[in-house]
C-alpha positions as CSV (number, residue, x, y, z in Angstrom):
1,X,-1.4,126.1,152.5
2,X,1.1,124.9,149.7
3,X,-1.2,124.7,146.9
4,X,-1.6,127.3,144.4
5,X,-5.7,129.2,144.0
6,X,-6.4,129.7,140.0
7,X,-9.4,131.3,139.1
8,X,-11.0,132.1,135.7
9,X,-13.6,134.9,135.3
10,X,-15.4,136.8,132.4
11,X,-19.1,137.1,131.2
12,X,-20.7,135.1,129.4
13,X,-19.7,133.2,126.8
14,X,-16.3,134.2,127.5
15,X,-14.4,130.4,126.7
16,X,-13.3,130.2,130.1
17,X,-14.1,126.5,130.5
18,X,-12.6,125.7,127.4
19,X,-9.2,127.1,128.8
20,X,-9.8,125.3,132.2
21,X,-9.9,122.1,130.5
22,X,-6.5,123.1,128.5
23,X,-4.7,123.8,131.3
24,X,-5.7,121.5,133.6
25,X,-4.1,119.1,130.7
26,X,-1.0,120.7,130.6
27,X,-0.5,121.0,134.3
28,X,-1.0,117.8,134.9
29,X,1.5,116.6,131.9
30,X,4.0,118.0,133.9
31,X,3.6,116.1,137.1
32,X,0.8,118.7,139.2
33,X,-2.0,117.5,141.2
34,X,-4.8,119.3,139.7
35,X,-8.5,119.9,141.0
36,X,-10.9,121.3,138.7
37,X,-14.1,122.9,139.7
38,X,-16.5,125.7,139.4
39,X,-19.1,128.1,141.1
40,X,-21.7,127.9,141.8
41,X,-21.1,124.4,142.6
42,X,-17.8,122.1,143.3
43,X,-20.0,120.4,146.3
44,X,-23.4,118.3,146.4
45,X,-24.9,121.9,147.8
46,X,-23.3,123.9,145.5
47,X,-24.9,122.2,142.3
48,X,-28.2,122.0,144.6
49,X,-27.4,126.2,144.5
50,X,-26.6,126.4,140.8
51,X,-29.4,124.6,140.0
52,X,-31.4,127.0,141.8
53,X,-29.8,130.5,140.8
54,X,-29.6,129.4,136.9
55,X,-33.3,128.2,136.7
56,X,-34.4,131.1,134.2
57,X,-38.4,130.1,135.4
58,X,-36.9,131.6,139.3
59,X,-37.9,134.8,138.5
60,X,-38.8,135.5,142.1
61,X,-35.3,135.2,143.3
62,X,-34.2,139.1,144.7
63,X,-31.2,140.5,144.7
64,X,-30.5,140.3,148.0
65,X,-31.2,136.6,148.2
66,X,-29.3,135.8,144.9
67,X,-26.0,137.5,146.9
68,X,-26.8,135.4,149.9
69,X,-27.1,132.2,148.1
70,X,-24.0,132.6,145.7
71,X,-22.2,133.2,149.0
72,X,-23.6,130.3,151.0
73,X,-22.3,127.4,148.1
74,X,-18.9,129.3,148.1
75,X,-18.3,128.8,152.5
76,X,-19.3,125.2,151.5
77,X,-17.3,125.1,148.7
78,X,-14.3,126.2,150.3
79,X,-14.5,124.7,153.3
80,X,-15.0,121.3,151.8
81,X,-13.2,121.1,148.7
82,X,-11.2,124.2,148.0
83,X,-9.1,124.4,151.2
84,X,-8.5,120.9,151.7
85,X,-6.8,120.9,148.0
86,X,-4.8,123.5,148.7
87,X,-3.8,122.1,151.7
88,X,-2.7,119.1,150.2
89,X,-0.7,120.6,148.0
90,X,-2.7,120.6,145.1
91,X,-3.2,123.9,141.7
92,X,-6.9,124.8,142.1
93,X,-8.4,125.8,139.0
94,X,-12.0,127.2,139.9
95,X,-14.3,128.5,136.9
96,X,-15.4,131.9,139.1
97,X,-15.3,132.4,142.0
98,X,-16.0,135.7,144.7
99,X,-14.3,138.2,141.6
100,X,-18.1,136.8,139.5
101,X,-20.2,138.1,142.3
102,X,-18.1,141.0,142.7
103,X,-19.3,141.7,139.4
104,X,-22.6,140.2,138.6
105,X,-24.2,140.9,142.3
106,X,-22.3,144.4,143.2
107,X,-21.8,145.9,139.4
108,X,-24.6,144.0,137.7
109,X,-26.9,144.3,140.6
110,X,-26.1,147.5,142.2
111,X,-25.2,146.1,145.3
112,X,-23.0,148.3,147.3
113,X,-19.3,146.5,146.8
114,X,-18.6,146.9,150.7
115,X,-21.7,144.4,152.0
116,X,-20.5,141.7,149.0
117,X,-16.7,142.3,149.8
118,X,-17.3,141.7,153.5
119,X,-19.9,138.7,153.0
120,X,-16.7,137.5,150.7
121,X,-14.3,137.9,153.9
122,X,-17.3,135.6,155.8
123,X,-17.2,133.2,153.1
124,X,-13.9,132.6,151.5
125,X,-12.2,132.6,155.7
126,X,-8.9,134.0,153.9
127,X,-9.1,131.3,151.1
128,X,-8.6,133.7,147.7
129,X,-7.3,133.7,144.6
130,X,-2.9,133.5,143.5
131,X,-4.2,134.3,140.4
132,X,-7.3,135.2,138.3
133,X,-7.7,135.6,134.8
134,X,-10.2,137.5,133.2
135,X,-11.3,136.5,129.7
136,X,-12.5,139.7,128.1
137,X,-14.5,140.6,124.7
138,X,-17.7,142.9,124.2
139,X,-21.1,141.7,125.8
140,X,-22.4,141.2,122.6
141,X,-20.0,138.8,121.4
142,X,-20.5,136.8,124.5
143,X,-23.6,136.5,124.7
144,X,-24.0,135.2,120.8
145,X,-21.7,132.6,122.0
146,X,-23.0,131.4,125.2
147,X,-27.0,131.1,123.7
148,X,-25.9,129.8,120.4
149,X,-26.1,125.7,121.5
150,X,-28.4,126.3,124.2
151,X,-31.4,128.4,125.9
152,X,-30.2,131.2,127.8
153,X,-30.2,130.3,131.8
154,X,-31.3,133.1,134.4
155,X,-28.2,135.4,134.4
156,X,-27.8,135.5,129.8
157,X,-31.3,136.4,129.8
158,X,-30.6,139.4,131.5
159,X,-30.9,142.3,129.5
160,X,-27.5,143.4,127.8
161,X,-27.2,146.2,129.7
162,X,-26.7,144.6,133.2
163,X,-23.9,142.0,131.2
164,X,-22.3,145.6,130.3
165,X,-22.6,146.6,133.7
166,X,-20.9,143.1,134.8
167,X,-18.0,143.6,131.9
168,X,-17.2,147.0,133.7
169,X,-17.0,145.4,137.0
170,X,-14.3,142.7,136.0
171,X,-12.2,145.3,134.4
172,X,-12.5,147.7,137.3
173,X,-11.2,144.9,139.8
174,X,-8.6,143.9,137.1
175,X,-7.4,147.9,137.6
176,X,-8.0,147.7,141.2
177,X,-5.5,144.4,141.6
178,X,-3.2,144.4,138.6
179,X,-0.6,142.3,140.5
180,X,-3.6,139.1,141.1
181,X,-5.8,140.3,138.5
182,X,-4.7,139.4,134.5
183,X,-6.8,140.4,131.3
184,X,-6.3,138.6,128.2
185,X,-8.3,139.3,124.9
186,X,-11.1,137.0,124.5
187,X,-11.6,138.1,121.1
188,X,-8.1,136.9,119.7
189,X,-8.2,133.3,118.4
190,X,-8.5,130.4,120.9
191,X,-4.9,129.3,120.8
192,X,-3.9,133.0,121.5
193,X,-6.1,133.2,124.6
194,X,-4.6,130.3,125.8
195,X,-1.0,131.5,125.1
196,X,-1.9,134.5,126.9
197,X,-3.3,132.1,130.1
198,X,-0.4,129.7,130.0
199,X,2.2,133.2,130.3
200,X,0.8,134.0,133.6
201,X,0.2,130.9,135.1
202,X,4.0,129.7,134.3
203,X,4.9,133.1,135.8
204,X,2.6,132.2,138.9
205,X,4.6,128.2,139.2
206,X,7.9,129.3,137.6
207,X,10.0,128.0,140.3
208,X,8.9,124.6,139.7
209,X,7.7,123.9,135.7
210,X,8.9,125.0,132.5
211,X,6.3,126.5,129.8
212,X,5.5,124.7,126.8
């Protein structure tokens, strides 16, 4: 595959779709074939999915199922939208993918991290990440951003324990793969985070574009 995998991860409220947007703009200013999209979701069953897991009256959803389901829309996902893109030569910029359950199913939940890494092998079929960037503040912060313009959804309505829990697992994978796996400060000012975004993604395509 020729394209190049670019994910974005962090709890809640973190701004990473307002980065993805950003970039997406500036990649494609400089002449790269860009496909945006986002998990749950990307493909007709993935939204179907999303719908599903976010729906904050699905209380009867277990743990166990929630894992299973996140992981059924992401072998859809990939095999229909993400590796086809990167096959054709495209920059994939994914808002979370495998690294969010990772967190929110094994941390969050207390699943044990070797059933979700190897349901992630039968999933992704080798498609992972170039790069992933991890947009990180305290829970608290987060969360007062992500409910402030709109009812929390399934997962914010958690209690803020389990989004600490979640917090912990990105930073422990981030320590785990410090060559894939790049922090920035979430709390600094927007056009900071995005400086911070844009170093390692020029450092990820600098054979072939020049930073702004």
């Amino acid at each position: 595959m020729n394209g190049k995998f670019i994910t974005m991860e962090g709890i809640e409220g973190c701004g990473k779709s307002t980065q993805i947007v950003r970039l997406r703009h500036d990649l494609e200013s400089r002449g790269f074939h860009v496909d945006v999209t986002r998990e749950p979701g990307g493909t007709a069953t993935g939204e179907a999915v999303r719908e599903l897991l976010l729906d904050r009256g699905r209380t009867e959803i277990g743990s166990t199922g929630e894992l299973l389901l996140y992981e059924a829309a992401r072998a859809q996902h990939v095999d229909e939208r993400i590796r086809p893109a990167l096959e054709a030569g495209k920059i994939v910029l994914c808002d979370r993918f495998a690294d969010s359950t990772t967190a929110y199913q094994g941390a969050g939940r207390a699943i044990s991290e070797e059933t979700v890494l190897a349901l992630h092998q039968t999933a992704t079929r080798g498609v992972w990440p170039d790069l992933t960037i991890v947009i990180d503040l305290p829970v608290e912060v987060g969360l007062a951003r992500a409910t402030q313009a709109q009812r929390p959804d399934r997962l914010e309505s958690e209690p803020v324990e389990f989004h600490r829990r979640v917090r912990d697992g990105f930073l422990r994978i981030a320590q785990r793969e410090p060559n894939r796996v790049k922090v920035v400060d979430g709390t600094q000012p927007i056009d900071e985070v995005y400086a911070a975004i844009w170093n390692h993604v020029a450092a990820l395509l600098s054979d072939s574009m020049e930073a702004p």
